[in-house]
MDAnalysis code that builds the backbone (N, CA, C; Angstrom):
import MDAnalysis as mda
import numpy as np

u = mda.Universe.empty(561, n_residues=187, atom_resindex=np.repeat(np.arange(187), 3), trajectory=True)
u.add_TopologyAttr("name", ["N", "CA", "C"] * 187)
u.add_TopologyAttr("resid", np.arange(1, 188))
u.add_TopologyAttr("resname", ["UNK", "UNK", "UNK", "UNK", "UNK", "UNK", "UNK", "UNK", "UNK", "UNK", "UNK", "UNK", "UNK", "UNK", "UNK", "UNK", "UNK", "UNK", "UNK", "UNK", "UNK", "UNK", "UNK", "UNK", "UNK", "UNK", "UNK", "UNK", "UNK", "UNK", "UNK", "UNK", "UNK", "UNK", "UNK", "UNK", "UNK", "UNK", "UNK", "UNK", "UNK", "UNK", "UNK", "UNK", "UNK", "UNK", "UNK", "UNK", "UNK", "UNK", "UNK", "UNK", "UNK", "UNK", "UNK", "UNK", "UNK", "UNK", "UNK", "UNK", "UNK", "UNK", "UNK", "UNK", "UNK", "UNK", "UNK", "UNK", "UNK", "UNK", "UNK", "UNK", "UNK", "UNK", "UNK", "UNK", "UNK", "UNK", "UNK", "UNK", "UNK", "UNK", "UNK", "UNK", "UNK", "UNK", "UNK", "UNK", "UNK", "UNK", "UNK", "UNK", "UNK", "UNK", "UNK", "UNK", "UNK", "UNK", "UNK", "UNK", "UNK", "UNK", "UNK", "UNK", "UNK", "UNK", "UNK", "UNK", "UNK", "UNK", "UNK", "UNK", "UNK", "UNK", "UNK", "UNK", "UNK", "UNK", "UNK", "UNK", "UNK", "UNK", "UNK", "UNK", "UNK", "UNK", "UNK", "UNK", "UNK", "UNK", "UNK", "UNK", "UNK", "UNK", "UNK", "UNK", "UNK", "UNK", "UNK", "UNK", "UNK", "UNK", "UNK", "UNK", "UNK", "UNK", "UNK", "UNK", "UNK", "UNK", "UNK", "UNK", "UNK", "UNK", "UNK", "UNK", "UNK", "UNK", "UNK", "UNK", "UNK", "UNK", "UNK", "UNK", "UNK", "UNK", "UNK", "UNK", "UNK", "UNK", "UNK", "UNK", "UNK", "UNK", "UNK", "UNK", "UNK", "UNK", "UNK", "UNK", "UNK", "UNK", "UNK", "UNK", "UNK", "UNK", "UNK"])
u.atoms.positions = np.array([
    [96.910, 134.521, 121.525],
    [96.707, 133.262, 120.847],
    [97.140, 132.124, 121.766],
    [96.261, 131.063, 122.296],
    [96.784, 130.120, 122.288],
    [97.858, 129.455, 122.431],
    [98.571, 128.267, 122.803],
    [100.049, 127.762, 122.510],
    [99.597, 126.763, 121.640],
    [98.504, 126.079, 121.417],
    [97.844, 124.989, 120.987],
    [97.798, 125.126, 119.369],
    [97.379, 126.843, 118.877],
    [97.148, 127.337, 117.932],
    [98.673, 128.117, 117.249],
    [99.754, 127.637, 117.615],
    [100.528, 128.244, 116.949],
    [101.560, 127.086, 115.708],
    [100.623, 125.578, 116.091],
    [101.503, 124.786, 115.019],
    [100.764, 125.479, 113.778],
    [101.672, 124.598, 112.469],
    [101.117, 125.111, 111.421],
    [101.078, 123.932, 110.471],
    [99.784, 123.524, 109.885],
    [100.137, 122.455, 108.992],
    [100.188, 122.427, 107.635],
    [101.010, 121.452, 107.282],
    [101.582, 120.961, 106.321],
    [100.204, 121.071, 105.197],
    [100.535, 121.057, 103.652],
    [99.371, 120.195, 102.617],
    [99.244, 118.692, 103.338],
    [100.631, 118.248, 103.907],
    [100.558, 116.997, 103.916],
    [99.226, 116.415, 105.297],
    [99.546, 117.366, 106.062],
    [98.473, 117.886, 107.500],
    [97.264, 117.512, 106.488],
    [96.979, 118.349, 106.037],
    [95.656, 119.191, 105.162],
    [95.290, 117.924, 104.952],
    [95.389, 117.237, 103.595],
    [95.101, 116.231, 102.953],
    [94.560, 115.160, 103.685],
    [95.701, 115.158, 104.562],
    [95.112, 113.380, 105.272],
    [94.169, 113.991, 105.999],
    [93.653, 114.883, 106.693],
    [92.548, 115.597, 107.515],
    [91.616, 115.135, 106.140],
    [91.783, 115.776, 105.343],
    [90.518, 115.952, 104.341],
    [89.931, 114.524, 103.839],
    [91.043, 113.247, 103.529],
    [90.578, 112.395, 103.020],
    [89.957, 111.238, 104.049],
    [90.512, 111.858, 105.568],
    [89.790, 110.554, 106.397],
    [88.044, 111.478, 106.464],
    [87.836, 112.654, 105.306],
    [86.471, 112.910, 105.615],
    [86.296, 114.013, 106.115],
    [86.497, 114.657, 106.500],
    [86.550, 116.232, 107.025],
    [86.244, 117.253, 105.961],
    [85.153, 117.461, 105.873],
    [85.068, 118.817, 105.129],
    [84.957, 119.987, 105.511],
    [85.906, 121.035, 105.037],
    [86.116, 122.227, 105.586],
    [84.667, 123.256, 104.632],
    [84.939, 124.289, 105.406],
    [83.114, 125.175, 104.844],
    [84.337, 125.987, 103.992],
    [84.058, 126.879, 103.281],
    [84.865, 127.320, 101.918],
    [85.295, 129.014, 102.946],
    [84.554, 128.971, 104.154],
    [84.911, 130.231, 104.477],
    [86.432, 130.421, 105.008],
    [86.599, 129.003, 104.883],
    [88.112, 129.038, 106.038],
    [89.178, 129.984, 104.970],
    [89.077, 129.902, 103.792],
    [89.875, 130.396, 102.684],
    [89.744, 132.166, 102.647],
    [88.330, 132.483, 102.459],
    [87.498, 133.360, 102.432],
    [87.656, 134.520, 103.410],
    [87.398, 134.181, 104.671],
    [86.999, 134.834, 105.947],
    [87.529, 134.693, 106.662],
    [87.625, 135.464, 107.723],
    [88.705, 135.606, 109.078],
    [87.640, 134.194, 109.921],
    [86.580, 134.186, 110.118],
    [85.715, 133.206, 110.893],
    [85.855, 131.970, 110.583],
    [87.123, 131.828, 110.729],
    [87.798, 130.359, 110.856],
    [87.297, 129.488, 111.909],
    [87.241, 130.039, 112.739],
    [87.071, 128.996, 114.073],
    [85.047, 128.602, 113.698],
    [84.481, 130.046, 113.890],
    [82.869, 128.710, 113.216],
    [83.155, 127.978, 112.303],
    [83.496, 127.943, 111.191],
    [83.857, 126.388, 110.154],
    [84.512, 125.623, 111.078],
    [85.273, 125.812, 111.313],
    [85.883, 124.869, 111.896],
    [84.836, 124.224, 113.054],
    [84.847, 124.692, 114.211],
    [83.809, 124.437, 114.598],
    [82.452, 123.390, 114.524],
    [82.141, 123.996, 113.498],
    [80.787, 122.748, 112.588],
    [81.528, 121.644, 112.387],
    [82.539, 121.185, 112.463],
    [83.959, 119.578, 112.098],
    [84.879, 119.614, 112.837],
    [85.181, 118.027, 112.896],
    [85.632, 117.597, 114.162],
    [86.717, 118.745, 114.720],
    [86.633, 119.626, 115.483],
    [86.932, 120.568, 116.149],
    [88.369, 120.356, 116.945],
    [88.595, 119.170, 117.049],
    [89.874, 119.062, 118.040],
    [91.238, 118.308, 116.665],
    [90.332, 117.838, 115.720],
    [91.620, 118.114, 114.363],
    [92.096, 118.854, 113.926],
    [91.785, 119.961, 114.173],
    [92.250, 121.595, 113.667],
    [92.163, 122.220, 114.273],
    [92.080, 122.152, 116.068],
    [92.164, 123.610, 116.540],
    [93.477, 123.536, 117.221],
    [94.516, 122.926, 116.708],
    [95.811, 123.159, 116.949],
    [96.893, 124.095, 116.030],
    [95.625, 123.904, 114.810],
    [96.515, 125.312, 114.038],
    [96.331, 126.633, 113.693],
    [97.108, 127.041, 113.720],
    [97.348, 128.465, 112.974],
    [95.987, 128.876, 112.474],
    [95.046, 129.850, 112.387],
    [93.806, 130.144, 111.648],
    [94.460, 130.592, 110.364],
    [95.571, 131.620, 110.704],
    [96.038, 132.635, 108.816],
    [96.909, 131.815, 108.542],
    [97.771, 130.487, 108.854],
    [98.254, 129.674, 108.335],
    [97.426, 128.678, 107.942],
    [96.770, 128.442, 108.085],
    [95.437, 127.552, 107.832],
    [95.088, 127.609, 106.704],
    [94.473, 128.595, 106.351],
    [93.793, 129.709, 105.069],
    [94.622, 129.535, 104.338],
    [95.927, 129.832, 104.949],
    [96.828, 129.959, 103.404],
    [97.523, 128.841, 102.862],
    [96.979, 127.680, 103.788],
    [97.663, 126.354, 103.176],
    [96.261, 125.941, 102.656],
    [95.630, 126.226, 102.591],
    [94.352, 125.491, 102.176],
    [94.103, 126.590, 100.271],
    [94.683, 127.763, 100.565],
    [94.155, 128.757, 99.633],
    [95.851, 127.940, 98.329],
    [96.445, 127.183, 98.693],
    [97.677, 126.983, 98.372],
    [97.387, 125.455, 97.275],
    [96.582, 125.106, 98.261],
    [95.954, 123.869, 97.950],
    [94.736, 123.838, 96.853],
    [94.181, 125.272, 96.799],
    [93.317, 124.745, 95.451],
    [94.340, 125.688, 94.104],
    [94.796, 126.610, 94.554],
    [95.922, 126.760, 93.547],
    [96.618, 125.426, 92.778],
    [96.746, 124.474, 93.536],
    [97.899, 123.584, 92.809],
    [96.518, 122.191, 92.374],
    [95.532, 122.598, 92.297],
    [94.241, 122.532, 92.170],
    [93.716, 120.534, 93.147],
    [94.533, 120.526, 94.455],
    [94.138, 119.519, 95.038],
    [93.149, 119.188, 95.862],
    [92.032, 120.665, 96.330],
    [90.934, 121.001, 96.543],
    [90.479, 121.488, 95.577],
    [88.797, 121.554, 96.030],
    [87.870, 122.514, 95.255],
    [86.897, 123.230, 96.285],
    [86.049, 124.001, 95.489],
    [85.062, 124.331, 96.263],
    [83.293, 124.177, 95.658],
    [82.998, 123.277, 96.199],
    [81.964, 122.621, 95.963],
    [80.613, 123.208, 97.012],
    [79.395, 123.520, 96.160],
    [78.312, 123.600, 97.183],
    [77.889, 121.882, 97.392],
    [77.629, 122.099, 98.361],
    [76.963, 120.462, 99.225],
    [75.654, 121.380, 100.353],
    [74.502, 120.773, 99.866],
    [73.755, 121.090, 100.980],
    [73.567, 122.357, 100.840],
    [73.778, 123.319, 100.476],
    [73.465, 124.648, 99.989],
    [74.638, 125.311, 100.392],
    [75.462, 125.057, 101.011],
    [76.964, 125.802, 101.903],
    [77.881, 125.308, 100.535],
    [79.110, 126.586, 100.707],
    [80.413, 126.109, 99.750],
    [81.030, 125.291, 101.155],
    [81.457, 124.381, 100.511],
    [82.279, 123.487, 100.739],
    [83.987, 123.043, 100.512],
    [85.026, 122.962, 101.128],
    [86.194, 122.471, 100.568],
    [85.934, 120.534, 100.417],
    [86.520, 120.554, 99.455],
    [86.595, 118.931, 99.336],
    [87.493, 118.568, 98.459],
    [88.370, 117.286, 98.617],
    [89.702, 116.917, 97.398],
    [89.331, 116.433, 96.225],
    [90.132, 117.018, 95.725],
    [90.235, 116.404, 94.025],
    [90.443, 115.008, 93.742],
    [90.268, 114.545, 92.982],
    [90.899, 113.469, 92.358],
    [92.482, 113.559, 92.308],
    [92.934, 114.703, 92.087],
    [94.294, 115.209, 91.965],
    [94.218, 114.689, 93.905],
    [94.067, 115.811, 94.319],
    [93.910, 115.312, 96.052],
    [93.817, 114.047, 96.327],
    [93.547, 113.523, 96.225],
    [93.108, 112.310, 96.254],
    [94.074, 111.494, 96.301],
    [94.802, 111.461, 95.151],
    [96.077, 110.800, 95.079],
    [97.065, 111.207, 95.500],
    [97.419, 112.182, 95.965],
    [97.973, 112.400, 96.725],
    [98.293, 112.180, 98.079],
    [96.729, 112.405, 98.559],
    [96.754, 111.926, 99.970],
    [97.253, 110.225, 100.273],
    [96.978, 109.503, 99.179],
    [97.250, 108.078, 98.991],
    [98.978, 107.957, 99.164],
    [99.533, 109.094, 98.305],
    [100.599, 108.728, 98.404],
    [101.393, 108.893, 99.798],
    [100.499, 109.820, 100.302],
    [101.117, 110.258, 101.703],
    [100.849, 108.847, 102.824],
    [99.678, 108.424, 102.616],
    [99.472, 107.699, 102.956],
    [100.604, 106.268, 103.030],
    [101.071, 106.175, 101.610],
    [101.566, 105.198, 101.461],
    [103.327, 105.047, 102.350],
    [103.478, 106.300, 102.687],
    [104.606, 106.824, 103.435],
    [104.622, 106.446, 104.390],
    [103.360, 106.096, 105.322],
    [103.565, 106.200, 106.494],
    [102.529, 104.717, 106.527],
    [102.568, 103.868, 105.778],
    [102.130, 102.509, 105.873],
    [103.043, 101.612, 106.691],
    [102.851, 100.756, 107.472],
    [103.244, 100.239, 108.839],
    [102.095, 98.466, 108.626],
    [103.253, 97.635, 109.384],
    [102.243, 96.671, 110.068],
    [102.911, 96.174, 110.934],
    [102.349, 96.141, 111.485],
    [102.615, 96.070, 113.468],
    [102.641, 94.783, 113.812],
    [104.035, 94.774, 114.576],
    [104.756, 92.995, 114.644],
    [103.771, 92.686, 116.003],
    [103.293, 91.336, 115.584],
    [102.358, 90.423, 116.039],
    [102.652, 89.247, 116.534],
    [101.844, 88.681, 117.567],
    [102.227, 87.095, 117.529],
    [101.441, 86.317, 116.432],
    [103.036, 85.737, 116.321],
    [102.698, 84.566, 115.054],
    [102.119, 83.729, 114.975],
    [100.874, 83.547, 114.187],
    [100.059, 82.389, 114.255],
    [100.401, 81.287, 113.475],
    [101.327, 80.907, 112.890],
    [102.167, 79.799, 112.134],
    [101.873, 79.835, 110.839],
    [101.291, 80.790, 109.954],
    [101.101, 80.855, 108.490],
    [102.040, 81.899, 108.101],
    [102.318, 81.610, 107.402],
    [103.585, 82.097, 106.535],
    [102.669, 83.227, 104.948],
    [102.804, 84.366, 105.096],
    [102.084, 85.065, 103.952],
    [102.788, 85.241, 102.759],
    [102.675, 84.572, 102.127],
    [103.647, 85.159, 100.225],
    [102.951, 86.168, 99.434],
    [103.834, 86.680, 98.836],
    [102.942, 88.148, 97.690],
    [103.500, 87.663, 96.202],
    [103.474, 87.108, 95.579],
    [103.584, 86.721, 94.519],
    [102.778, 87.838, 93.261],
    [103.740, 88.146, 92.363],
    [103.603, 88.973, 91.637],
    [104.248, 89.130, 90.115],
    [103.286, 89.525, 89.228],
    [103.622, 89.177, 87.855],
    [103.276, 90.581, 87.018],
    [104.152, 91.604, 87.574],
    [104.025, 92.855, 86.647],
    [104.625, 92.874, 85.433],
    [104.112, 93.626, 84.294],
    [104.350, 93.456, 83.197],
    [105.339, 94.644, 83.103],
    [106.241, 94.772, 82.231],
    [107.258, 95.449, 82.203],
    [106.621, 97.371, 81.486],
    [105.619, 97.181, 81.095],
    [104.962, 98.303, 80.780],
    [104.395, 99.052, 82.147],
    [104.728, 98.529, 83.138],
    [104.282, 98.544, 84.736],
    [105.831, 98.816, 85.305],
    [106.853, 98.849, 84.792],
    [107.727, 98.834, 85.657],
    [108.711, 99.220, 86.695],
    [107.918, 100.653, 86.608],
    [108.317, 102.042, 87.740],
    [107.154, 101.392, 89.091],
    [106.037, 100.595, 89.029],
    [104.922, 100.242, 89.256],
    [105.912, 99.391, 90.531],
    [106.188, 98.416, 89.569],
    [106.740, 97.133, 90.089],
    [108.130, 97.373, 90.859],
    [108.799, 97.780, 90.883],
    [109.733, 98.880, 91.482],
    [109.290, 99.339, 93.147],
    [108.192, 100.062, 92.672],
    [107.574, 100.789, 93.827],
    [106.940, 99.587, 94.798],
    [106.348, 98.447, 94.036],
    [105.975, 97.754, 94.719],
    [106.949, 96.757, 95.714],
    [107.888, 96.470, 94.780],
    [108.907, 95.636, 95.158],
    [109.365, 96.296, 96.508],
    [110.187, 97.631, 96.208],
    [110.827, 98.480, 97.382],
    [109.727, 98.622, 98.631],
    [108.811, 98.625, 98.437],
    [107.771, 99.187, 99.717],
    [108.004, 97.845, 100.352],
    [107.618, 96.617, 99.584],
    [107.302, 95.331, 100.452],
    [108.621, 95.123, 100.985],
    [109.851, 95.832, 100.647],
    [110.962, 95.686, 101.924],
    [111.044, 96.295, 102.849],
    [110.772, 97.672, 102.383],
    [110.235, 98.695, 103.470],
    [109.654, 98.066, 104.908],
    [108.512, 97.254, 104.261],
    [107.673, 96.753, 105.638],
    [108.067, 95.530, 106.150],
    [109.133, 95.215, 105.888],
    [109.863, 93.885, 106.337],
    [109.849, 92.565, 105.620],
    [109.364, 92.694, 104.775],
    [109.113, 91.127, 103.896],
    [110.271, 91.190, 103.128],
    [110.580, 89.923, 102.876],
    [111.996, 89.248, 102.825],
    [111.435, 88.423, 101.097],
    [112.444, 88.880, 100.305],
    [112.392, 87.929, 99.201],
    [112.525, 86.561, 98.973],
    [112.220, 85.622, 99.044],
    [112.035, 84.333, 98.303],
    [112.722, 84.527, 96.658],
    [112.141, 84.911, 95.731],
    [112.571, 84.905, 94.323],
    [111.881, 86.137, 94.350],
    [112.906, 86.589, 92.832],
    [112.680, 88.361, 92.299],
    [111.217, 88.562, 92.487],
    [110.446, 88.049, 92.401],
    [108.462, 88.729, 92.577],
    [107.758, 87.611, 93.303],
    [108.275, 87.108, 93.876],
    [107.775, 86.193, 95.654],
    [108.346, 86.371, 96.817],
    [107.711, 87.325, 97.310],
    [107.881, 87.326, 98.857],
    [107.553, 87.342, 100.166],
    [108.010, 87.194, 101.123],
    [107.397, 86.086, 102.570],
    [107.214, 87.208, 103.559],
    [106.259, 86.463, 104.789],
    [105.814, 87.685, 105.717],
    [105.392, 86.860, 106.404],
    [105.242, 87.100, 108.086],
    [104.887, 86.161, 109.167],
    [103.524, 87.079, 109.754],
    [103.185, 88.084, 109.277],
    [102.152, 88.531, 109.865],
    [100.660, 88.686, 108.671],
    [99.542, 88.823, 109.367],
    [98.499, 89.424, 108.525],
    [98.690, 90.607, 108.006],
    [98.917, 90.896, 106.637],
    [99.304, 91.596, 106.136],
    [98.556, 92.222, 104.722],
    [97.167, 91.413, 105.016],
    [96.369, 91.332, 103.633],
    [95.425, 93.468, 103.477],
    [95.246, 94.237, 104.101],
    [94.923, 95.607, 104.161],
    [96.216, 95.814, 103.845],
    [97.574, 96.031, 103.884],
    [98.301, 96.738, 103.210],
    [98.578, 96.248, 102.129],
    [98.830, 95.173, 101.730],
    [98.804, 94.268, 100.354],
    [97.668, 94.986, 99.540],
    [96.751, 94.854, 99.655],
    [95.527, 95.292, 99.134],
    [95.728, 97.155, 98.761],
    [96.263, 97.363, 100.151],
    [96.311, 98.799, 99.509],
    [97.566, 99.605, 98.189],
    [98.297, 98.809, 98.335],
    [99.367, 98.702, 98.052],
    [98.935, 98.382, 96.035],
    [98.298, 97.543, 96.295],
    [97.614, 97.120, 94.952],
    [96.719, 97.942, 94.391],
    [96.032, 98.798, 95.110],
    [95.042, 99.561, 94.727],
    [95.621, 100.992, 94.226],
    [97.128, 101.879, 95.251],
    [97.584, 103.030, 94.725],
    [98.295, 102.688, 93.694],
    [98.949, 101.595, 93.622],
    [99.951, 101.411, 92.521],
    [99.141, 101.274, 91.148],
    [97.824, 100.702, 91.306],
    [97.246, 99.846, 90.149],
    [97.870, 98.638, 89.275],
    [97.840, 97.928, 90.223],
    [98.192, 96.577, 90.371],
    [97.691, 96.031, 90.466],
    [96.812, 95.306, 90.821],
    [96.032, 94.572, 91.976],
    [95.752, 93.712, 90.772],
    [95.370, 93.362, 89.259],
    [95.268, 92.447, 88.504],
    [96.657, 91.073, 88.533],
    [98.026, 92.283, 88.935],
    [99.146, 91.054, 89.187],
    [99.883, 91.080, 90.275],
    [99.117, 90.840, 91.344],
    [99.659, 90.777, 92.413],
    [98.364, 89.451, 93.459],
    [99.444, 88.602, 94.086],
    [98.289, 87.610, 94.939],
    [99.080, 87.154, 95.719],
    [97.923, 87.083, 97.489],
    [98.736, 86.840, 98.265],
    [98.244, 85.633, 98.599],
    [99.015, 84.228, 99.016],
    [98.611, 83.029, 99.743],
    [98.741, 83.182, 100.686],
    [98.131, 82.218, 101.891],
    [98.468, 81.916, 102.782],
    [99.130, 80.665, 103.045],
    [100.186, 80.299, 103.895],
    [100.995, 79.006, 103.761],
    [101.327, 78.535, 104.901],
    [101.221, 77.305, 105.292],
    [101.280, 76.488, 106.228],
    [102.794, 76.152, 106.584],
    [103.297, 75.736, 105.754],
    [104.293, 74.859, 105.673],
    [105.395, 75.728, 104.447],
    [106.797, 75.874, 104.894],
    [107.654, 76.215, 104.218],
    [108.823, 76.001, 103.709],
    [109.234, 75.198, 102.610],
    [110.746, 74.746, 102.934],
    [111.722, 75.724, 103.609],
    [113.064, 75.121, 104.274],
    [113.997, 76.235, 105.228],
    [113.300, 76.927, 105.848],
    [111.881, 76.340, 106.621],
    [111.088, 77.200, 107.251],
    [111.796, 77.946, 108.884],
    [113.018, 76.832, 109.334],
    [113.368, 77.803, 110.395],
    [114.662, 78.814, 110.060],
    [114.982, 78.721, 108.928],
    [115.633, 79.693, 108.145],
    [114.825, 80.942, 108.267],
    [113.326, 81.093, 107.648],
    [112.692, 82.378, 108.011],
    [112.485, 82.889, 109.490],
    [112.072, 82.016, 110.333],
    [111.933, 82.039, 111.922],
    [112.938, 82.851, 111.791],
    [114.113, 82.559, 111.943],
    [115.056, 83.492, 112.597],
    [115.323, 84.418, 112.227],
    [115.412, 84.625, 110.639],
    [115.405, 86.208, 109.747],
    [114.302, 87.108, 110.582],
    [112.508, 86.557, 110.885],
    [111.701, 87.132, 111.491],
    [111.271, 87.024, 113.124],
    [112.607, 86.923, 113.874],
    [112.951, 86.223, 114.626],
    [112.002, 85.832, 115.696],
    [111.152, 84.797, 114.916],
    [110.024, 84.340, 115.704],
    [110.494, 82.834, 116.470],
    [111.793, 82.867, 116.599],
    [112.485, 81.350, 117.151],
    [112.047, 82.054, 118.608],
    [111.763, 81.322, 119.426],
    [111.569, 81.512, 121.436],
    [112.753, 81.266, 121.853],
])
């Protein structure tokens, strides 16, 4: 075997493979002829793992029912659930990032009005937007020196939010070199 072929991946592997689009052929579960499925898709995303670890994270995966097996085109097919689905989002949401930039002098606010029937929601939302560096203003307004509107957005979309949540853009800020230096965009 290989040295290339002895990692082994994760559901968490699996998922994000599957949701940027990758569909696996149903034999990978099935059949030792891992490598033709594989093969037929993008080929250098998966030929770093394991073939019988493969199988059995994938055979693991419709157990906990986050795949299925779907004909497409006349072939069985692996493809994610809705269950999958959200999941992969959440994984996703783990490893959400925005990458410090030069500052173009607008100041981004997230202003937000979750309803308390939302409030594990609002929580999640709140904590992430510190996560990624944005700095509170008041309990559900807060500031950001970069373009930040794709994670905002996404952010709104896993949570199901996006009815109370809005981001401005802002020119001008009171204690504006107060933020400069928190985001230490002072020269």
């Amino acid at each position: 075997m290989k040295e290339e072929e002895n990692q082994y991946p994760s559901v968490k592997e699996v998922l994000r493979l599957l949701s940027l689009g990758v569909i696996l052929m149903a034999a990978i579960v099935v059949a030792p002829g891992l490598g033709g499925a594989l093969r037929y898709y993008s080929r250098s995303k998966w030929r770093k793992y394991s073939r019988s670890y493969l199988r059995r994270t994938v055979k693991r995966m419709l157990d906990r029912e986050l795949v299925s097996i779907r004909e497409i085109s006349g072939k069985s097919r692996i493809v994610l659930t809705e269950k999958g689905k959200q999941r992969a989002l959440e994984f996703s949401l783990d490893e959400l990032k925005i990458a410090k930039q030069e500052w173009d002098g607008i100041w981004r606010l997230v202003v937000f009005d979750i309803p308390n029937k939302k409030k594990k929601e609002r929580e999640a939302f709140r904590k992430k937007l510190k996560e990624l560096g944005f700095l509170p203003l008041q309990e559900s307004v807060f500031i950001f020196p970069y373009e930040c509107k794709e994670q905002v957005d996404f952010l709104r979309e896993i949570l199901f939010i996006r009815d109370y949540v809005r981001l401005l853009w802002v020119k001008e800020i009171e204690n504006e070199d107060y933020y400069e230096s928190k985001f230490d965009l002072v020269n």
